[in-house]
Structures are given as structure tokens and as C-alpha cells.
N, C-alpha and C positions, 0 to 999 in steps of 0.2 A: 429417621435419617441420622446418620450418625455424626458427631463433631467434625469429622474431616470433612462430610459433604455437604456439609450445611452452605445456605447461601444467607449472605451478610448485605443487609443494604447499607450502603455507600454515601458520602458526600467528601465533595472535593473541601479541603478546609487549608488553604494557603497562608502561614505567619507572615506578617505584613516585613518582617526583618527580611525574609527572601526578596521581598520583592523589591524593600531598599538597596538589597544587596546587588540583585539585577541591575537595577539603574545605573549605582554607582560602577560596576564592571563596566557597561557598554561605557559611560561618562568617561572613564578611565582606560579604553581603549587604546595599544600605539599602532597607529596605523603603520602600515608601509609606503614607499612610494608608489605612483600609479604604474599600472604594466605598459611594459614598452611595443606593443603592438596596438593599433586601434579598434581590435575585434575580441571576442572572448575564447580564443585560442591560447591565452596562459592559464585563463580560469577565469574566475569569478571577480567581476570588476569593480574598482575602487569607485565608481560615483556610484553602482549599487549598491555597497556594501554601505558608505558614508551616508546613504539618501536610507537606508534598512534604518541605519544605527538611530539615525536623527528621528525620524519618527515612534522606532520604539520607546523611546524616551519621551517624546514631548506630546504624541497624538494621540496613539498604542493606548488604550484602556488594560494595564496590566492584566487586570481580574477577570478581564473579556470570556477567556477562556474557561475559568473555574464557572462564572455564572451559568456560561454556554451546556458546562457538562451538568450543573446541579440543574437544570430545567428539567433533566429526562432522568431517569429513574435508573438510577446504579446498583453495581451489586457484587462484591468476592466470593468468591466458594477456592479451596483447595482440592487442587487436583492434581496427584503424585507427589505431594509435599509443597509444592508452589502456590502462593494466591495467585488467583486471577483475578482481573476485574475487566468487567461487560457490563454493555448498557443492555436493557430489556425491556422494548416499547411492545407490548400487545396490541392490535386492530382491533377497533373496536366489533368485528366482524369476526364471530368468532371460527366460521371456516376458513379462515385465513391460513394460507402457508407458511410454517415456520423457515425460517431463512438464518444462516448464521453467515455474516459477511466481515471480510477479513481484509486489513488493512495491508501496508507495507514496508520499505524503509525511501526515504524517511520519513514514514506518515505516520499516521495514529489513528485513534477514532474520529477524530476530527474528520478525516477526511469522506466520513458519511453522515455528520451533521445534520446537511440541507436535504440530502436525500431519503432520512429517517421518515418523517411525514408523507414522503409522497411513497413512501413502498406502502403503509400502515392505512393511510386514508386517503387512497387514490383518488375515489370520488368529487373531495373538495378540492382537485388539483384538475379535475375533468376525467377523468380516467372512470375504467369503469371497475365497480366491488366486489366482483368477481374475481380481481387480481390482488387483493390485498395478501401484505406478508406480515407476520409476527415476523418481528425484527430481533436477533442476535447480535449485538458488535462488542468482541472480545478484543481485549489490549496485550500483543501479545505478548510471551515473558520477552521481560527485559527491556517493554517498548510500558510508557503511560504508568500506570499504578499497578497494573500486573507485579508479582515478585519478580528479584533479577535473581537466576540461578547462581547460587556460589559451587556448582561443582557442571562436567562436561556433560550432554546429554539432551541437552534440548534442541533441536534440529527440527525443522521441518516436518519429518516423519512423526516425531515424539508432539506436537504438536498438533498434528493433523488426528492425531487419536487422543490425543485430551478434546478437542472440539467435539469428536461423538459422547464422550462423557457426559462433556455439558450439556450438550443437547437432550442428553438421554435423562440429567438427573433436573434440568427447567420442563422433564414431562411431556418431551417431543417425541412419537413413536413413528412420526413418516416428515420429513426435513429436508431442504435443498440446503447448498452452499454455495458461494459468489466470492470471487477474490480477485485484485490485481496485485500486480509486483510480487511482493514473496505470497503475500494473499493468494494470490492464482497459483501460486506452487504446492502450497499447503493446501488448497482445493483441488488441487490434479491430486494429490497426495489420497486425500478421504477418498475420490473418484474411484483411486486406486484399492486401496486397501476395502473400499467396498460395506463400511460399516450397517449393522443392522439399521434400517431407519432412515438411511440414506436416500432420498429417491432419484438424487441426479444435481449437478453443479453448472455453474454457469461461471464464463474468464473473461475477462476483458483485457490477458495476456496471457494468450494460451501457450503451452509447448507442445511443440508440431512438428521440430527439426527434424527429419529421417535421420537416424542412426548413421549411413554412411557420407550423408551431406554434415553432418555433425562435423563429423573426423577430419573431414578434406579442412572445412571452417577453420577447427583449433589448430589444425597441425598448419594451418599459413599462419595461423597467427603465431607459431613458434617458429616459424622463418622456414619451414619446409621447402615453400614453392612449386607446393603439388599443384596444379591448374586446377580450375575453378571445375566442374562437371560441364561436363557439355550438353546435358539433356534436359536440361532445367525448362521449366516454360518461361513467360516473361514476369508471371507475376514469380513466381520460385526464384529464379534470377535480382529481382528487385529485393527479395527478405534475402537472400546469400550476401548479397549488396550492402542492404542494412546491418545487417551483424555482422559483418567482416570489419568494417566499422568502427559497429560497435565496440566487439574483440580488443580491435587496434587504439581506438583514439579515444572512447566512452567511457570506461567502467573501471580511470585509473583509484576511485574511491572506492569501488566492489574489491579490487586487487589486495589492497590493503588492510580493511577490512577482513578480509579472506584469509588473510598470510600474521597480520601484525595487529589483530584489534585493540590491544592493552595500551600500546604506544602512543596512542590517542589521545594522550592526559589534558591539549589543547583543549579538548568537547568538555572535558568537568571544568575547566579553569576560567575560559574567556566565553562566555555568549556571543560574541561577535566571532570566532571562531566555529561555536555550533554552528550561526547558521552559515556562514560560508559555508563549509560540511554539505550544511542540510539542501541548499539549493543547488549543489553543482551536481546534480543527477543527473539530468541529458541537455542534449544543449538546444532541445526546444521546447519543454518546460524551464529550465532557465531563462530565456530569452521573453518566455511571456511572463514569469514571475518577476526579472529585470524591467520588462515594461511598466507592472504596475505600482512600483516604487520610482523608477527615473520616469517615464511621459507618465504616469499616474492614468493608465489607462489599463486596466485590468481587460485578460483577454477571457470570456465568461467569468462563473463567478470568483476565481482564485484570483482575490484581493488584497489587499498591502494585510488586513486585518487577517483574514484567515493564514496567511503566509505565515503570520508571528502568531497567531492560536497555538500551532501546531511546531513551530519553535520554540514559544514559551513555555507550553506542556513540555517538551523535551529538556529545557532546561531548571525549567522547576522540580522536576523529579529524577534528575543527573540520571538519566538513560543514554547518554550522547555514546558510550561504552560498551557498555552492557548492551543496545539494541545493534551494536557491531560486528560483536560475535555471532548474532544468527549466521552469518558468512561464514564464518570458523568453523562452525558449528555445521555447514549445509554438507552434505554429499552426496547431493543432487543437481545437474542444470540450470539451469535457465528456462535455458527454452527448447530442451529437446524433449522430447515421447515419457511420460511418466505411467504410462498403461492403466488410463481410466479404462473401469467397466461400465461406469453406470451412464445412463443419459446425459446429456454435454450439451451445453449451450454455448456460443462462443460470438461475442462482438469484436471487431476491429473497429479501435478508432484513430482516423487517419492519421492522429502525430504520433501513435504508440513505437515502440522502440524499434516494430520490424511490423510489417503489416502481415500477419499469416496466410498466405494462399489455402484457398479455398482445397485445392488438392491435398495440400500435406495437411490440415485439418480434418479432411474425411480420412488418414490414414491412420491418425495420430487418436481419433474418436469414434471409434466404431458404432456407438449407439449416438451421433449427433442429430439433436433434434431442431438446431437452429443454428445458422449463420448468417451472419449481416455486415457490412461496413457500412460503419456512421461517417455522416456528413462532418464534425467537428468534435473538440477532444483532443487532449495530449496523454501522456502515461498517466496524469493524475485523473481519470476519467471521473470518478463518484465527483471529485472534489471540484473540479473545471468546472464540467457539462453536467450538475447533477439529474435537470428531468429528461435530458437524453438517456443519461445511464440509466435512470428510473424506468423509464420507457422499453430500453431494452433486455432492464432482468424480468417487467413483468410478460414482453413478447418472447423474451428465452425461456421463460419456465412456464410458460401459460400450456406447452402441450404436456408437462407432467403432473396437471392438477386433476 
């Protein structure tokens, strides 16, 4: 193996000055005054944000996070000049499927945590060993301890084929993949491009838009006033619905990101500004991440702690920037048609951004070998609903074993 491909085990190792440093930031926050409306229609609200702050300070086990990731077995390797770093849990079963599963913004590894065990050792979770996966979860550039690219080029695409490297040089010759948010992009991506080894992916936000419902979508949301299609079913109607929306009133952080990532000098400077940032991503994960900081009532398991796991990673290794530009960086959708070839697995879980109909799914995945809508679940599914998610990558991939 040669120096560039080598793989480097890993530990997370945090100077304790960071983490004074942290404190004192949030300690030394100026807040604003509260917004003048009674709902979360200006943004991200001041008793959450001040109920965020107070607890990372005084409850928040800073180190939470580093111990979290030193339990499981880390690793960097360079690929195209960049480190990456991945966790890599084996089953102890060794016809286990390898799986390489892919986070998004603004997540991290974190966000498959709790569901590492139960993909690796289904059995002790009741499940059966027949479904077990060797687990992949890569950080992607510019997100966690991955390098942050100093020059343009790493997009989604460039991305989606360093992950067959990896796979190919941890000795994987037949491989699934699984991803939400940019995760599922970058997994339509591999789908796409079809790499050796590849046997098939699984979304849990898939892209399904038909190309000419695509167009009518953007072009209202630049004030066109083209009519909505008139041929739509009810469930097609309801995702036009959603992401017309979305378009208009959701995604003014993707926008920015997309247009002006560097401008952002707030995300390195104030922590209490990262995670404002980090939770205003739709307004019903917000809503359940705002409940379990204000009524301290966590909706499954996305708790006050894991909330700031996966803020604190973000600000302990100032990616608040750097993981912004993948927007910059994308020139690809959302969520329309990225032209998977291979076998497609596909969950809706009912708070995701747009619920896919079932039709523009069989159109958008020719070889679809499973679809389902789950009972409960927001966009952050792994992270929410971990042994629902679990449940459904091993019933999505269970027909490509």
C-alpha cells in the first residue's frame, strides 16, 4: 500500500484550552432582543437559543462527544490529496454486508451513533444475523476531522467517487450505500455513476422530481406564475405542495450557503451563532429539537445532548465554513432525478422535507427494490428514529444480499 493510501488509526484528542475557550464564548454571548412575533416565523427563538446556551455550559458534558467517538474504532486515509476520517465497526459475522453510510449538513457522524450497533449486531437488538452490515461512516470533506479543501472541486460528485475508493482500498469488492440530506445526494450520485462493487443504495431522501415538474416548481419560485400542472395525483400534489414551500420559505440557509459561504465569519467566531445556524434547517426538526431544550421533552431520541454532540464537533474543529461550501460547491438538485442505475431502496419518513410519491419514485429508480413510508421520523431519520431507520436499511437491502 502505498503512503497516500494508507489507513491511519485515529483518536479524537481535544486541548482542554478549547474547551475553556467554548465556555467562555457562549458565557460571553450578546444576545439580542426576543423576536417580535410569537411563533418561529423570524427564526430561531430566543428562549431556545438562551435554554441551548445555559445548558451547554452548566449540564453539557463538554467531552461527551470526543469519548462518544473514541469508543468506536477511527481511521484517515488520503484520497485525492485530502484526509478523511471514518469510523469502521466490522460485525462480528463475517458475511455481513458492507455499507458505507453518509451523513449531511448540518450533521456529522454523530448522526449514526446509536444506529452503528444495531446495523453490525442486529441479533442483540432482536433482529435477525442474516442482516448484519460492516459499517462505513465517513466525515465528509470539510464536515468533522475530514481535511477542509483549500482549493474548488470537491462537490458531491468528487465525493461520491472517493467513497468507491474507500470502499475498494478497506477491501470491499460487493458494497451497498445509504444516505440522507446531502448523504442521499451523494448516494443517488454512486447509484449514478455505478461504481465497480457497488450492488445498490438505499435514501431516506430520495430525488424523484420529474424534470418538467422540476422546472414549473423553480420557475414560481422566481415569480414566474406558471400554474401548478394539473395532472398531478394527490400524493404528487402534496410533494409540489411541499417544496414549493420549501423553495419559498425553508432553505433561506441553503441560499446563502449556496451564493455566499465565506461571509459566514459568525460560525468560527460565536458558538452560540453556530448553532442557531445548525438548527434552523426545517421548521419541524426545529420544532422538535426547540422542544427538547424549552419542555425538555425530546421527540425520540434527538436529545438536548446529542443536539450539542454534533454542534460541539462542529465547533471544536471550526468546519461551521468550510462544511458550507458543499453548497457552493454542488451542481446538482436536491431532489430531482440523478439517474441511479443500480438497485434503490427508498424510505419516507413522514416529517421528511417532501414525502416522495410512490409514482415519481418508480420513475426516478428503475431497478427499485423497496418502498415504504414509516410511521415516525423527521429529516434527521438515523439520528431521531435510529431502530426504525435500522429496520429499514436492513428491510431495504435485505433483497440485494
Amino acid at each position: 500500500m502505498s503512503a497516500t493510501a494508507e489507513i491511519r488509526p485515529f483518536t479524537v484528542t481535544i486541548p482542554a484550552r478549547d474547551l475553556e475557550d467554548l465556555r467562555d464564548r457562549i458565557d460571553n454571548t450578546r444576545w439580542p432582543e426576543r423576536e417580535t412575533v410569537p411563533d418561529l416565523t423570524q427564526g430561531v427563538q430566543l428562549e431556545t437559543m438562551q435554554e441551548l446556551a445555559r445548558y451547554w455550559t452548566s449540564d453539557y458534558d463538554l467531552r461527551r462527544v470526543e469519548a462518544r467517538l473514541n469508543e468506536l474504532p477511527q481511521f484517515m486515509t488520503e484520497i485525492d490529496g485530502l484526509d478523511i476520517h471514518f469510523i469502521h465497526v466490522r460485525s462480528r459475522h463475517e458475511n455481513a454486508m458492507p455499507l458505507i453510510l453518509t451523513h449531511g449538513w448540518p450533521g456529522s457522524v454523530v448522526e449514526f451513533l446509536q444506529t452503528i450497533d444495531l446495523l453490525t449486531d442486529p441479533e442483540t437488538h432482536g433482529a435477525d444475523a442474516a442482516d448484519a452490515f460492516h459499517v462505513v461512516v465517513p466525515s465528509i470533506p470539510g464536515y468533522g476531522f475530514s481535511g477542509r479543501p483549500d482549493s474548488t472541486g470537491w462537490g458531491p460528485d468528487h465525493i461520491a467517487r472517493a467513497w468507491a475508493v474507500l470502499m475498494t482500498r478497506l477491501g470491499y469488492d460487493r458494497y451497498a450505500a445509504q444516505g440522507g440530506d446531502w448523504g442521499a445526494i451523494i448516494t443517488d450520485l454512486m447509484g449514478a455513476q455505478a461504481p465497480d462493487g457497488l450492488i445498490g443504495i438505499h435514501s431516506n431522501m430520495p430525488g424523484t422530481v420529474p424534470a418538467d415538474v422540476f422546472r414549473v416548481m423553480t420557475q414560481n419560485v422566481l415569480g414566474s406564475g406558471e400554474p401548478k400542472p394539473t395532472d398531478l395525483s394527490a400524493a404528487e400534489s402534496r410533494a409540489y405542495d411541499q417544496l414549493s414551500y420549501l423553495y419559498t420559505k425553508g432553505i433561506g440557509y441553503a441560499l446563502e450557503m449556496a451564493l455566499h459561504p465565506q461571509t459566514l465569519y459568525g460560525l468560527a467566531d460565536s458558538p452560540v451563532a453556530l448553532a442557531a445556524w445548525m438548527i434552523d434547517h426545517d421548521r419541524q426538526s426545529y420544532e422538535d429539537i426547540s422542544a427538547a431544550f424549552v419542555q425538555k421533552e425530546p421527540v425520540g431520541m434527538l436529545t438536548r445532548d446529542e443536539v450539542l454532540d454534533n454542534v460541539t464537533l462542529a465547533w471544536l474543529t471550526n468546519t461551521g465554513i468550510s462544511s458550507a461550501r458543499l453548497y457552493w460547491e454542488s451542481a446538482v438538485g436536491f431532489f430531482d432525478v440523478k439517474g441511479v442505475r443500480t438497485p434503490a431502496a427508498v424510505s419516507v419518513f413522514p416529517h421528511e422535507l417532501y414525502q416522495a410519491p410512490r409514482s415519481w419514485t418508480d420513475q426516478a429508480y428503475p431497478n427499485l427494490v423497496y418502498f415504504h413510508e414509516v410511521d415516525a421520523g423527521n429529516h434527521f431519520a438515523a439520528w431521531q428514529e435510529p431502530e426504525l431507520f435500522a429496520g429499514e436499511v436492513r428491510d431495504g437491502l435485505r433483497p440485494l444480499r
